[in-house]
DRENTORKOL-3810 file (N, C-alpha, C; in nm, 4 decimals):
REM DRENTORKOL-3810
@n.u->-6.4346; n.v->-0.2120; n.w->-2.0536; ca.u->-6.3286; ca.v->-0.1769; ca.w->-1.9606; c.u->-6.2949; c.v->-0.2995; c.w->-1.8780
@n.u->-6.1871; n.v->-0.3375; n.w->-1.9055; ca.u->-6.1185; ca.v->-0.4737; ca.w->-1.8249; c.u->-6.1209; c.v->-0.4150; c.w->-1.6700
@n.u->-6.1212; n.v->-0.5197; n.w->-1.5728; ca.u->-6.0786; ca.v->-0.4603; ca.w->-1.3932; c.u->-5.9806; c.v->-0.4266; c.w->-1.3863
@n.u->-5.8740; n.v->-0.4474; n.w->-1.4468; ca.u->-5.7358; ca.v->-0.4221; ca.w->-1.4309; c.u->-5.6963; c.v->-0.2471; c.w->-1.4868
@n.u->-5.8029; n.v->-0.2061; n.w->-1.5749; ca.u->-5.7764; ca.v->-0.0766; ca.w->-1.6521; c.u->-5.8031; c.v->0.0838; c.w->-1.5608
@n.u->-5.7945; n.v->0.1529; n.w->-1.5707; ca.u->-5.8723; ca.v->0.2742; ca.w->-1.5231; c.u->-5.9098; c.v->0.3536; c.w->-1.6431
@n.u->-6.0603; n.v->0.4247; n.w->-1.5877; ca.u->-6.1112; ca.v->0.4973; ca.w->-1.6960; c.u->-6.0754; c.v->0.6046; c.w->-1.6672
@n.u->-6.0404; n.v->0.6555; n.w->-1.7737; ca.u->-6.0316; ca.v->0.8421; ca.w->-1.7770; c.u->-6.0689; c.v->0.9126; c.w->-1.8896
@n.u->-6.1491; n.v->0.9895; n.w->-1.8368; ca.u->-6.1666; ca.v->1.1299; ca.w->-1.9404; c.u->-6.1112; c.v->1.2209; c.w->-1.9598
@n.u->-6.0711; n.v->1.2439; n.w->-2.0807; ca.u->-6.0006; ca.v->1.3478; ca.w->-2.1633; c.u->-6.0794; c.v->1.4188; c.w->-2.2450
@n.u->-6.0847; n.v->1.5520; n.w->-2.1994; ca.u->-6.1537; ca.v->1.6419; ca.w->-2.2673; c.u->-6.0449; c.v->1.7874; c.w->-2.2924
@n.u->-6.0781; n.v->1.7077; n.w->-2.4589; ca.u->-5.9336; ca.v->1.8138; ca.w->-2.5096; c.u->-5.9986; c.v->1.8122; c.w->-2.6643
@n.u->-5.9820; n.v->1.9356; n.w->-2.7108; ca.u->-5.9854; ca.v->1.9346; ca.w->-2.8951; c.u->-5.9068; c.v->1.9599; c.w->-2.9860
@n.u->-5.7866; n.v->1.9276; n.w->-2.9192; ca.u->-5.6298; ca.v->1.9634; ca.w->-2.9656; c.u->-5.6035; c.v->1.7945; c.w->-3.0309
@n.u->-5.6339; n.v->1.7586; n.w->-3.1581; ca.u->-5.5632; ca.v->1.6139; ca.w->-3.1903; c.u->-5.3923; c.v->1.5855; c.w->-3.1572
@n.u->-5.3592; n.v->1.6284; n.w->-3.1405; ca.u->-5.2303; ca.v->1.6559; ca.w->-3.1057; c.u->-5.1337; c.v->1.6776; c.w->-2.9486
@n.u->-5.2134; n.v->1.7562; n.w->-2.8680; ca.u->-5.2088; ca.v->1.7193; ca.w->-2.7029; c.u->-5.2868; c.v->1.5534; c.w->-2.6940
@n.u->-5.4162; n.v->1.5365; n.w->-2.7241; ca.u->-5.4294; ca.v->1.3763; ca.w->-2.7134; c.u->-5.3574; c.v->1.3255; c.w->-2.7141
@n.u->-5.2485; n.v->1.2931; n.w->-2.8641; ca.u->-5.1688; ca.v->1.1717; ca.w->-2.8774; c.u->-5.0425; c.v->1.2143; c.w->-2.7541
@n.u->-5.0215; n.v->1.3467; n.w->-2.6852; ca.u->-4.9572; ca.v->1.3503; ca.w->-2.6285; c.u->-4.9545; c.v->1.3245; c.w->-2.4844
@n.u->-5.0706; n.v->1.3239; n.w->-2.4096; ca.u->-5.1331; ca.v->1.3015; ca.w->-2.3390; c.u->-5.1583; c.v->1.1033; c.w->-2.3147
@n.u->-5.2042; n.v->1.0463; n.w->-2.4522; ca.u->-5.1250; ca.v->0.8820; ca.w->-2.4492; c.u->-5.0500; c.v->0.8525; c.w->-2.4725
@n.u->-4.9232; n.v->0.9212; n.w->-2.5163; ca.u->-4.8018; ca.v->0.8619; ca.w->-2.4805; c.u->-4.7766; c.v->0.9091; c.w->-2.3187
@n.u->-4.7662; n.v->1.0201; n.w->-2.2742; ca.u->-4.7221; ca.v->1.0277; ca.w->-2.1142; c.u->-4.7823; c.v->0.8554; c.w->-2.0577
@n.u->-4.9308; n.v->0.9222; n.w->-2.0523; ca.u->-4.9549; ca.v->0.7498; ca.w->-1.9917; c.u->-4.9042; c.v->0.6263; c.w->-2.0226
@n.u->-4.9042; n.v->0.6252; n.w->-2.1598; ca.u->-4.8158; ca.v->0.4998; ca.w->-2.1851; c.u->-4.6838; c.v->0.4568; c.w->-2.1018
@n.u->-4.6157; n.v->0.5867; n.w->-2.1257; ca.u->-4.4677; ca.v->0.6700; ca.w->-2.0733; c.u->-4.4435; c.v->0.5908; c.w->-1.9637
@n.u->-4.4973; n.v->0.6176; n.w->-1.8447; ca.u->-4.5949; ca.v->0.5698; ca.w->-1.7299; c.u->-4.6260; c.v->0.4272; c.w->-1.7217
@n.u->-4.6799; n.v->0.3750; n.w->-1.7855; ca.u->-4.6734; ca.v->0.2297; ca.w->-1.7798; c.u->-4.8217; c.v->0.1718; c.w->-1.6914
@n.u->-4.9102; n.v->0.3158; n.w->-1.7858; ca.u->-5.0405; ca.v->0.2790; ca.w->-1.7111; c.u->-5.1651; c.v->0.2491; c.w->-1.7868
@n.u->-5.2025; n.v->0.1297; n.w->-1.7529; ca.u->-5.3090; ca.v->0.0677; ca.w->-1.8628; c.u->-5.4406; c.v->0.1504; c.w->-1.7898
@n.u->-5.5116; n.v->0.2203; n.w->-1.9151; ca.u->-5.6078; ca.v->0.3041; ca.w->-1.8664; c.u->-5.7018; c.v->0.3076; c.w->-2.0075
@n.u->-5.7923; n.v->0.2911; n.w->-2.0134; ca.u->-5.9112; ca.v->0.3063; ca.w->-2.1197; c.u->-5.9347; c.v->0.4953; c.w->-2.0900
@n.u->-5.8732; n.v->0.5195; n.w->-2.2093; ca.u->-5.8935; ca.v->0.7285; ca.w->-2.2511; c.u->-6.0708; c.v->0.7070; c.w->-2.3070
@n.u->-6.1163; n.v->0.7817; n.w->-2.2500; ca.u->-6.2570; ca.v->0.8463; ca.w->-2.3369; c.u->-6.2169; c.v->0.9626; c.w->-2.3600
@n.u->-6.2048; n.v->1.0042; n.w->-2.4912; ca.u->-6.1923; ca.v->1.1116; ca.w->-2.5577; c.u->-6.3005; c.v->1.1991; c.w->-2.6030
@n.u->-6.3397; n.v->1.3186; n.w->-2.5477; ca.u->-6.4373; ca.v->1.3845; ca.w->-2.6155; c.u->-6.3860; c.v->1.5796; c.w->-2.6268
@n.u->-6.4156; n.v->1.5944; n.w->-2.7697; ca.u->-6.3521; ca.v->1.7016; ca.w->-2.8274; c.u->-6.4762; c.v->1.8466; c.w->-2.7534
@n.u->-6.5618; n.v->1.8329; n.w->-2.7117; ca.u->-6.6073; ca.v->1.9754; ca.w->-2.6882; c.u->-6.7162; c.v->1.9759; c.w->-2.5703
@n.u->-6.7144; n.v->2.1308; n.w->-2.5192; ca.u->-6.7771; ca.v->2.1246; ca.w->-2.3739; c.u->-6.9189; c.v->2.0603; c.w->-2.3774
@n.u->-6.9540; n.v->2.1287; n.w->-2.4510; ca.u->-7.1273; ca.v->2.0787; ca.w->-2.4856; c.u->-7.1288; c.v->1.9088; c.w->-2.4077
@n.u->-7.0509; n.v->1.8102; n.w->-2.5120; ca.u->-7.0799; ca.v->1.7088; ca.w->-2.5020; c.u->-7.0403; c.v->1.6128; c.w->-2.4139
@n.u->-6.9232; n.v->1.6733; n.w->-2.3516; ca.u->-6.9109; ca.v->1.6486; ca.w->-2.1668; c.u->-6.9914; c.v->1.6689; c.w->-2.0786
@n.u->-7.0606; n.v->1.7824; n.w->-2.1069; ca.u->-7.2131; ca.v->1.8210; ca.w->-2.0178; c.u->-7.2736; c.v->1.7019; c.w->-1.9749
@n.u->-7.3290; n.v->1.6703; n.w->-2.1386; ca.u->-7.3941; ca.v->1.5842; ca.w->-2.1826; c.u->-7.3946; c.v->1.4234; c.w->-2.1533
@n.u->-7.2195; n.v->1.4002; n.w->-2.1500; ca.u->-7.1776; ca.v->1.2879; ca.w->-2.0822; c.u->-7.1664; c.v->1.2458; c.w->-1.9367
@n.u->-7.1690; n.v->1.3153; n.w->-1.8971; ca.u->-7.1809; ca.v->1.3890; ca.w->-1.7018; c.u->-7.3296; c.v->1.3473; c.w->-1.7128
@n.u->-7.4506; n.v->1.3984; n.w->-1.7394; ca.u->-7.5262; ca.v->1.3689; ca.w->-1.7611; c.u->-7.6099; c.v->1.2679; c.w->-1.7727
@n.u->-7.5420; n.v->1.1754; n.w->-1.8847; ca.u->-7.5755; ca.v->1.0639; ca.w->-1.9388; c.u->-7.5715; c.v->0.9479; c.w->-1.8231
@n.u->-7.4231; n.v->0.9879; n.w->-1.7418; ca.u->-7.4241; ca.v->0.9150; ca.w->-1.6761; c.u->-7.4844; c.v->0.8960; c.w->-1.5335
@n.u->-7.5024; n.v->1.0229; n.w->-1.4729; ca.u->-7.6079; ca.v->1.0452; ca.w->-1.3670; c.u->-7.7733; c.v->0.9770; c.w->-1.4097
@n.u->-7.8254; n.v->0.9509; n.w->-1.5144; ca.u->-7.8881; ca.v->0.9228; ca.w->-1.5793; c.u->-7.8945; c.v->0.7872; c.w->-1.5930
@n.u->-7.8151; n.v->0.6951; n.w->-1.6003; ca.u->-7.8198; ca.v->0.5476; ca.w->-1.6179; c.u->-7.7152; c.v->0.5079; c.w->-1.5413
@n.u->-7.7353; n.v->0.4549; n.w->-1.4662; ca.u->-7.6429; ca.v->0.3840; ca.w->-1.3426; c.u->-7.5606; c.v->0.3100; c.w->-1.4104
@n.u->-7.6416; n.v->0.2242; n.w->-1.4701; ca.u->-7.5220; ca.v->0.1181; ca.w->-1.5562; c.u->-7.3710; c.v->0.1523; c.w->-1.6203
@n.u->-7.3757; n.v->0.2896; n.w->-1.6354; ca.u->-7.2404; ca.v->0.3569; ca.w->-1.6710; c.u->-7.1814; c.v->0.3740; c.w->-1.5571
@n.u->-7.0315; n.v->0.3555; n.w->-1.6117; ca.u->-6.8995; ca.v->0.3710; ca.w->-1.4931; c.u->-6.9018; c.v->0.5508; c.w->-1.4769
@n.u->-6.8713; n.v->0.6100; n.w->-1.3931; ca.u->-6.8458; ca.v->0.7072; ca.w->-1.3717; c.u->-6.6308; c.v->0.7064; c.w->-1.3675
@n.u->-6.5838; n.v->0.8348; n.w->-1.4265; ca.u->-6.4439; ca.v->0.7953; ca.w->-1.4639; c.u->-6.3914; c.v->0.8412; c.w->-1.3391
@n.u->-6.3036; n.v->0.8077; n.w->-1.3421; ca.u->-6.1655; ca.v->0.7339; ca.w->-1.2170; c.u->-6.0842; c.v->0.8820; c.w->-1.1822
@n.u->-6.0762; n.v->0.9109; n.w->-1.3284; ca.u->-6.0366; ca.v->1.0763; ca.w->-1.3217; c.u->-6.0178; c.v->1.1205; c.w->-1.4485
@n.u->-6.0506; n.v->1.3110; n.w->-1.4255; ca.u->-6.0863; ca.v->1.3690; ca.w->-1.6030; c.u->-5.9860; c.v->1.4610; c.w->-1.5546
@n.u->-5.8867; n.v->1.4593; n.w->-1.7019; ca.u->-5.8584; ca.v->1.5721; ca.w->-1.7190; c.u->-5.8824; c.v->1.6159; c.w->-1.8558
@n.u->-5.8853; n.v->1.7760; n.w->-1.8058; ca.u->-5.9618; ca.v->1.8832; ca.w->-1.8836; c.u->-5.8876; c.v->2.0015; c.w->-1.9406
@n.u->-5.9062; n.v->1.9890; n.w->-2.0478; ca.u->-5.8622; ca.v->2.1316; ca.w->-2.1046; c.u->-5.9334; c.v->2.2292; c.w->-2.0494
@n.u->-5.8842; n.v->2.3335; n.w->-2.0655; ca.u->-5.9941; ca.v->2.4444; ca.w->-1.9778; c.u->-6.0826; c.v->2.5437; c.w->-2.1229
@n.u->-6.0291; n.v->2.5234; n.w->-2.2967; ca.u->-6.0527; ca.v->2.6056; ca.w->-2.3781; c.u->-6.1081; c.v->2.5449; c.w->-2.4635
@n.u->-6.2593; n.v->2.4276; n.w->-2.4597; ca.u->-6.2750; ca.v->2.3883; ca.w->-2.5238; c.u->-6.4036; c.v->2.4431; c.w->-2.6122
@n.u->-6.4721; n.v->2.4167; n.w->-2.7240; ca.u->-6.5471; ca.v->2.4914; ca.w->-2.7716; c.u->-6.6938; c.v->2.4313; c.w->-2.7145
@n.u->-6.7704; n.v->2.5249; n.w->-2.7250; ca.u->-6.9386; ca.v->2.5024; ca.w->-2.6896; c.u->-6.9670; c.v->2.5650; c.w->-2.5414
@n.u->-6.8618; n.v->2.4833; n.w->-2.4288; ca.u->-6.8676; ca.v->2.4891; ca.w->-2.2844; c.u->-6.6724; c.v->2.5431; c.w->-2.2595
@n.u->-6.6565; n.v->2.6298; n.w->-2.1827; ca.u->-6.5429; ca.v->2.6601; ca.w->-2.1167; c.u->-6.5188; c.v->2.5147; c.w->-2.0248
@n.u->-6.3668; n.v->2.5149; n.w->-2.0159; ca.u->-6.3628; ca.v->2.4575; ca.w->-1.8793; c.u->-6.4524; c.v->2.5088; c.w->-1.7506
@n.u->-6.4521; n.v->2.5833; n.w->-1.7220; ca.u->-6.5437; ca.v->2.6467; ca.w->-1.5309; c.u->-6.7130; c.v->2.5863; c.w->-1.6082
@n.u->-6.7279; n.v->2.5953; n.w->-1.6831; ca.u->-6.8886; ca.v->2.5355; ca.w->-1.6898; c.u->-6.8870; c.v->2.4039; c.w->-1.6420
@n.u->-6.7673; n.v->2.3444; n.w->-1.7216; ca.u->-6.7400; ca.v->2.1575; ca.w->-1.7105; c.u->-6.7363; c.v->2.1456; c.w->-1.5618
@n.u->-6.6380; n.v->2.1744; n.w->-1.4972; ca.u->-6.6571; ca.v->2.1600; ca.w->-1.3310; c.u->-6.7883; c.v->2.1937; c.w->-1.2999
@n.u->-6.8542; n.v->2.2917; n.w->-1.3211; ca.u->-6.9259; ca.v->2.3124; ca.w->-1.2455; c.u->-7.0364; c.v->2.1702; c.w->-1.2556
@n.u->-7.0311; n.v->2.2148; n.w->-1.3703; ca.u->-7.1414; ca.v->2.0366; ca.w->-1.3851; c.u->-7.0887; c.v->1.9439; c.w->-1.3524
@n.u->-6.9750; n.v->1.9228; n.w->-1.3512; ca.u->-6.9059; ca.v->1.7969; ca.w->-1.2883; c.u->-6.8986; c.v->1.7704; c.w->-1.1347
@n.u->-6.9236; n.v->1.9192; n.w->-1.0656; ca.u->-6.8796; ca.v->1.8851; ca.w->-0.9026; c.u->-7.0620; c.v->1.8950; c.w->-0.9112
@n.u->-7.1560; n.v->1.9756; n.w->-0.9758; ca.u->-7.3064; ca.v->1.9163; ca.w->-0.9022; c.u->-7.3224; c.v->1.7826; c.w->-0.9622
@n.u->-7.2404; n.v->1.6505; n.w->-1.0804; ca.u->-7.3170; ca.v->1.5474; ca.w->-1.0253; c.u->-7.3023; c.v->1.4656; c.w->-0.8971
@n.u->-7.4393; n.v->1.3860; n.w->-0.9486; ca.u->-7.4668; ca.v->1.3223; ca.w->-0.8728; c.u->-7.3920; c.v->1.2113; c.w->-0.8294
@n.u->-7.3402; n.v->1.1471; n.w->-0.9309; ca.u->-7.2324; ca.v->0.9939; ca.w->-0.9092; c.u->-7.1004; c.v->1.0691; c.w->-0.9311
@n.u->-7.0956; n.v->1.1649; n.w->-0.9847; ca.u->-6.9083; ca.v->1.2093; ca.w->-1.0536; c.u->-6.8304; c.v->1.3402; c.w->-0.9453
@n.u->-6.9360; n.v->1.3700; n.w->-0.8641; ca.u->-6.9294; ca.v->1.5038; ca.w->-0.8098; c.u->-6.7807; c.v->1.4920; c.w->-0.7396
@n.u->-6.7489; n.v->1.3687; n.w->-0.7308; ca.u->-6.6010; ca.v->1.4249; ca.w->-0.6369; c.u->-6.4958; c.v->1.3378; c.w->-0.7366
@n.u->-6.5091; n.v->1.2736; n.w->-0.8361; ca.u->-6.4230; ca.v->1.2633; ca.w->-0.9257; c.u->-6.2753; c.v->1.3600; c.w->-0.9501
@n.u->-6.2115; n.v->1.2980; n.w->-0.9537; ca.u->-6.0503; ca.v->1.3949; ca.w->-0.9899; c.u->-6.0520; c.v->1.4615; c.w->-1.0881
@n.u->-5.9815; n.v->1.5686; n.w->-1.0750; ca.u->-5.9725; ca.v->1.6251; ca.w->-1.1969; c.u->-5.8587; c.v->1.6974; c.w->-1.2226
@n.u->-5.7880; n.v->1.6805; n.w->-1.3053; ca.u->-5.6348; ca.v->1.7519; ca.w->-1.3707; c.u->-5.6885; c.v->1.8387; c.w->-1.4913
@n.u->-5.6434; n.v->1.9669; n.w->-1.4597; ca.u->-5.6569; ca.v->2.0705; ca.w->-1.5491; c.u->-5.5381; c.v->2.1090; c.w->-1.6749
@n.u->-5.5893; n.v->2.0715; n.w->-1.8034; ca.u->-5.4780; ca.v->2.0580; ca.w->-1.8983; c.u->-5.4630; c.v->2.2192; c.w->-1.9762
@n.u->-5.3936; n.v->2.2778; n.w->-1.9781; ca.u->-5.4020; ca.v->2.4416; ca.w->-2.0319; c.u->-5.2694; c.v->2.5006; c.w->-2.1044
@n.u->-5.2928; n.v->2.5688; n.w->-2.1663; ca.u->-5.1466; ca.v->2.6686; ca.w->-2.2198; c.u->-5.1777; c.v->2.7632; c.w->-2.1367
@n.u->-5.2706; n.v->2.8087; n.w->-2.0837; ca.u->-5.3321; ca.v->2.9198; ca.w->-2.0379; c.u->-5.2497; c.v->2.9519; c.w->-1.9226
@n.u->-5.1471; n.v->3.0957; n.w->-1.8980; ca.u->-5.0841; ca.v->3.1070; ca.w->-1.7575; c.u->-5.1749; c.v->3.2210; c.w->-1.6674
@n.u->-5.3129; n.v->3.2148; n.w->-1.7093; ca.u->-5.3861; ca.v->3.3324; ca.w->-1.6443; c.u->-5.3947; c.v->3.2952; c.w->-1.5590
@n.u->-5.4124; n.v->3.4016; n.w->-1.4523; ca.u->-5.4383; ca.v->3.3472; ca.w->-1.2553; c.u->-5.5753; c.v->3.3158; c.w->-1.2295
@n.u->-5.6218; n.v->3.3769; n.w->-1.3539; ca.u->-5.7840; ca.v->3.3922; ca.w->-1.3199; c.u->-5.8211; c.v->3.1948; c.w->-1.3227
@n.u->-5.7660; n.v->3.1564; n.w->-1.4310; ca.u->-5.7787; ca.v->3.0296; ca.w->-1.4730; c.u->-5.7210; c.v->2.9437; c.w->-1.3170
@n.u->-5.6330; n.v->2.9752; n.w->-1.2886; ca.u->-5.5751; ca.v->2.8561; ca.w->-1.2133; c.u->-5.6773; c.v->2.8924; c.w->-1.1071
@n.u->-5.7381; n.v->3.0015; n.w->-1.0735; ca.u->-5.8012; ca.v->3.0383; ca.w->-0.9184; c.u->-5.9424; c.v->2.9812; c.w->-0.9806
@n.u->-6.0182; n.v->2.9819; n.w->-1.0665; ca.u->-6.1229; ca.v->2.9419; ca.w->-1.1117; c.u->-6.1330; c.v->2.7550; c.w->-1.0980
@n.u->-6.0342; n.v->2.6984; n.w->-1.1345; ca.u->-6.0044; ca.v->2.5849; ca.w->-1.1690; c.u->-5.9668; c.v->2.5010; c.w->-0.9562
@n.u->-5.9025; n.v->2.6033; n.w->-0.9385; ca.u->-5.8712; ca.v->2.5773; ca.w->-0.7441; c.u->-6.0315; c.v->2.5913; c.w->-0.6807
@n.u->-6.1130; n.v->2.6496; n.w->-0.7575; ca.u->-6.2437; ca.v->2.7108; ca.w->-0.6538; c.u->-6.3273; c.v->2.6031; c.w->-0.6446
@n.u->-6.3195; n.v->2.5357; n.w->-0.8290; ca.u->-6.3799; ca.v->2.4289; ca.w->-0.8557; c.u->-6.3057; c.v->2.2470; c.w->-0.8066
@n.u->-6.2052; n.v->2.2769; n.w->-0.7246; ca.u->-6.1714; ca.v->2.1470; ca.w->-0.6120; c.u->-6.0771; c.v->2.0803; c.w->-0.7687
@n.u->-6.0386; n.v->2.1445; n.w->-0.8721; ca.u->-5.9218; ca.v->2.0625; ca.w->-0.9251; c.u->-5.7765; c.v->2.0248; c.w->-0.8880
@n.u->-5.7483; n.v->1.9079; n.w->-0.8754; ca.u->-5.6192; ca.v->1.8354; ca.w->-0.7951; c.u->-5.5137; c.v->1.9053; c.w->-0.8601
@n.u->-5.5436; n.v->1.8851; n.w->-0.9608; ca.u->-5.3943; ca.v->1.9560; ca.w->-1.0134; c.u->-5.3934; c.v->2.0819; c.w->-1.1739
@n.u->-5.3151; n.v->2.1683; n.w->-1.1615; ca.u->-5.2988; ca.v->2.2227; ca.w->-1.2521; c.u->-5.1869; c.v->2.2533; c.w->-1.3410
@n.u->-5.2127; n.v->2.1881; n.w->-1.4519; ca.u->-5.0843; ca.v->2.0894; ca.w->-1.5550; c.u->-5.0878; c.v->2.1616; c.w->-1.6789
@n.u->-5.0040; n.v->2.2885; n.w->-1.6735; ca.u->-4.9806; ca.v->2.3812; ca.w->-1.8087; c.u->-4.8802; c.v->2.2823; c.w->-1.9110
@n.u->-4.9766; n.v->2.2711; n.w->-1.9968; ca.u->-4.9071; ca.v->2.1893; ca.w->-2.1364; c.u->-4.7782; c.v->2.3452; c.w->-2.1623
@n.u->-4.6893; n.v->2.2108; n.w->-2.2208; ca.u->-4.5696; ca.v->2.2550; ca.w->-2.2751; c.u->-4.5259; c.v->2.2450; c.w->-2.3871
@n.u->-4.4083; n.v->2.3420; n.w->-2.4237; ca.u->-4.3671; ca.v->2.2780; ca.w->-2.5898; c.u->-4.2696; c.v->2.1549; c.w->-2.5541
@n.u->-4.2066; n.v->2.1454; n.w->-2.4642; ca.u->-4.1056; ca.v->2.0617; ca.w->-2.4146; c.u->-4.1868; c.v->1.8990; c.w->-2.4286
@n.u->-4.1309; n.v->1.8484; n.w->-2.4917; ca.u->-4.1960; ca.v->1.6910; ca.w->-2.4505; c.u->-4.1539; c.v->1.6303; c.w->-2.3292
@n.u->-4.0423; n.v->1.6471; n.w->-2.3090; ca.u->-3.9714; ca.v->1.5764; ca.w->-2.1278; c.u->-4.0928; c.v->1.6799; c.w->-2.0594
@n.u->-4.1288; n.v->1.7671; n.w->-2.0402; ca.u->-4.2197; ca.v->1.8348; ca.w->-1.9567; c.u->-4.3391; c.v->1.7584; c.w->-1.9680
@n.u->-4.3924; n.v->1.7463; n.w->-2.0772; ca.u->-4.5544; ca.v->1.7327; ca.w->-2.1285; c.u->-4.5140; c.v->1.5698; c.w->-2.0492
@n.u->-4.4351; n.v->1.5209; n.w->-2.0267; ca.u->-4.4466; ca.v->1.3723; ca.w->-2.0078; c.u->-4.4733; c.v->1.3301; c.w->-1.8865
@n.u->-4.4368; n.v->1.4643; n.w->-1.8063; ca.u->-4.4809; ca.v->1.4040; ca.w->-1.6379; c.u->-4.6123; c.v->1.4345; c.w->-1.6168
@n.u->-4.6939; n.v->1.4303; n.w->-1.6823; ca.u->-4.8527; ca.v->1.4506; ca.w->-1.6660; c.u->-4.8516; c.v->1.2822; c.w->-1.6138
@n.u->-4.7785; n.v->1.2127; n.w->-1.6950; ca.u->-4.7891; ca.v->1.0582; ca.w->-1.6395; c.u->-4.8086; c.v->1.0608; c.w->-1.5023
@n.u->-4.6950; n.v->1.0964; n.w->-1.4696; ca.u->-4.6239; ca.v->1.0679; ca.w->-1.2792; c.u->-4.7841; c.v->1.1612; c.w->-1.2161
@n.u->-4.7904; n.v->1.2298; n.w->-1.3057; ca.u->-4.9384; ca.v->1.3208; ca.w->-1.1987; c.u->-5.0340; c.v->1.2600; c.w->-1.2429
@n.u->-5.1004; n.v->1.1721; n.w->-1.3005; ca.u->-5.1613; ca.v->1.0674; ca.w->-1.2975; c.u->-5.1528; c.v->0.9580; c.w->-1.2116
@n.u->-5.0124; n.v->0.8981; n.w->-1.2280; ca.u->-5.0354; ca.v->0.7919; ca.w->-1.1836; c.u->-5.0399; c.v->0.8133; c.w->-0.9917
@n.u->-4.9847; n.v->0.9446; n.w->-0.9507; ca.u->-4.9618; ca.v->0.9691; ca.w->-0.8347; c.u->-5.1334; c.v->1.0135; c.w->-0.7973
@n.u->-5.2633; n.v->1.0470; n.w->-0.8657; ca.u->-5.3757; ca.v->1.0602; ca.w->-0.8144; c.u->-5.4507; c.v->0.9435; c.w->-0.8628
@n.u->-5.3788; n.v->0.8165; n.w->-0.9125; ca.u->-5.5000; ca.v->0.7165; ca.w->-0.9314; c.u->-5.4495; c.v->0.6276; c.w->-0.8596
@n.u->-5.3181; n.v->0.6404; n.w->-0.8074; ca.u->-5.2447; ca.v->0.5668; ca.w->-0.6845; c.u->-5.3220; c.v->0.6141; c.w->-0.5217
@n.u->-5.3107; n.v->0.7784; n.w->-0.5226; ca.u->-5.4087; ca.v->0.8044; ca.w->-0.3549; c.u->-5.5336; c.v->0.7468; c.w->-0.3916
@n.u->-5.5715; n.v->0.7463; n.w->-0.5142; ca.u->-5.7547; ca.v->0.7060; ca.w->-0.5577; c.u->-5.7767; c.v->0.5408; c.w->-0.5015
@n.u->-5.6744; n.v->0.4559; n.w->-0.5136; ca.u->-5.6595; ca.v->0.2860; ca.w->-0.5390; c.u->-5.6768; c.v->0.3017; c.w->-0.3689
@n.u->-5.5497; n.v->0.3402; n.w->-0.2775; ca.u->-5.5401; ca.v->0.3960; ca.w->-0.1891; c.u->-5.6623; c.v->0.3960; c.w->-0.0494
@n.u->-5.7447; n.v->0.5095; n.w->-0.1441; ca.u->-5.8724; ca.v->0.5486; ca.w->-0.0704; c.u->-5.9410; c.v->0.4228; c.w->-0.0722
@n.u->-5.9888; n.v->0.3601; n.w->-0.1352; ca.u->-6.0619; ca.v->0.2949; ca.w->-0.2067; c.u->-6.0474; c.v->0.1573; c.w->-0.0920
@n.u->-5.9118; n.v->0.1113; n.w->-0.0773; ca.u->-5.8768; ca.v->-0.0057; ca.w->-0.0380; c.u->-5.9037; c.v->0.0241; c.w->0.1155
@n.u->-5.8907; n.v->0.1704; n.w->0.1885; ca.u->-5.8756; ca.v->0.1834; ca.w->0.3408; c.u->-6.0516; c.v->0.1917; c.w->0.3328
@n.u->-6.1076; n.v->0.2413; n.w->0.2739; ca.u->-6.2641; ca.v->0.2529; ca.w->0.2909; c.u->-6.3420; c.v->0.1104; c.w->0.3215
@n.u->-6.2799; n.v->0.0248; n.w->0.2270; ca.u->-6.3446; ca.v->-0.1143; ca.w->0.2383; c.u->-6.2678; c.v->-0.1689; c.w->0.3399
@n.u->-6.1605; n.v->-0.1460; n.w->0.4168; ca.u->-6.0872; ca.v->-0.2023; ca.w->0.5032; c.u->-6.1846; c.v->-0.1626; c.w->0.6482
@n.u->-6.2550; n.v->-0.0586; n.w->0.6731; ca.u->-6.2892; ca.v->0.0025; ca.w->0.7641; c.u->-6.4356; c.v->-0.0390; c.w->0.7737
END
């Protein structure tokens, strides 16, 4: 990961929202290293891994499908807000899903935003602008913390 990049996790098992998901960013005009991982289990696992060895970056911000196989989305938060290094990490919730239960589950668990994939591609594309608008307050935070 170059300094200039941001990391993000994408946890999606849709091959197809992915490539859609890097073009928005592209779209966007935002150089970002995607970690891609297809199922809940192994996000656990990666959450994990990284509480586990310091030497790993913890990501900048994940967004998440909420329907992935092994682990639901609400498991993933949950393990994601008890770690230890990732616990307040961003998180954008990626879904077809228009259940309330989902969006109130996904609000309980402190997710920034909730971003119902579309068939529309002009729609699916402003996931960019909601990216780049939470790794912009993230740069933001970051710069007034060390200022202080």
């Amino acid at each position: 990961m170059t300094l200039s990049s941001r990391y993000i996790l994408l946890a999606e098992d849709n091959p197809a929202d992915v490539l859609l998901v890097r073009e928005a960013l592209e779209d966007r005009a935002l150089n970002c290293e995607l970690q891609v991982i297809t199922d809940g289990q192994r996000v656990v696992q990666f959450i994990e891994q990284i509480d586990s060895d310091h030497a790993l970056p913890c990501p900048q911000l994940v967004l998440l499908d909420l329907h992935l196989p092994k682990r639901n989305g609400e498991e993933i938060l949950k393990s994601l807000r008890a770690s230890e290094r990732c616990g307040q990490t961003p998180v954008v919730i990626l879904t077809a899903s228009e259940s309330p239960d989902d969006e109130a589950n996904a609000t309980r668990h402190a997710a920034l935003h909730y971003f119902r994939k579309t068939t529309s591609l002009e729609e699916f594309m402003k996931l960019g602008d909601v990216v780049h608008d939470i790794l912009g307050r993230a740069s933001m935070a970051r710069i007034a913390g060390k200022a202080s």
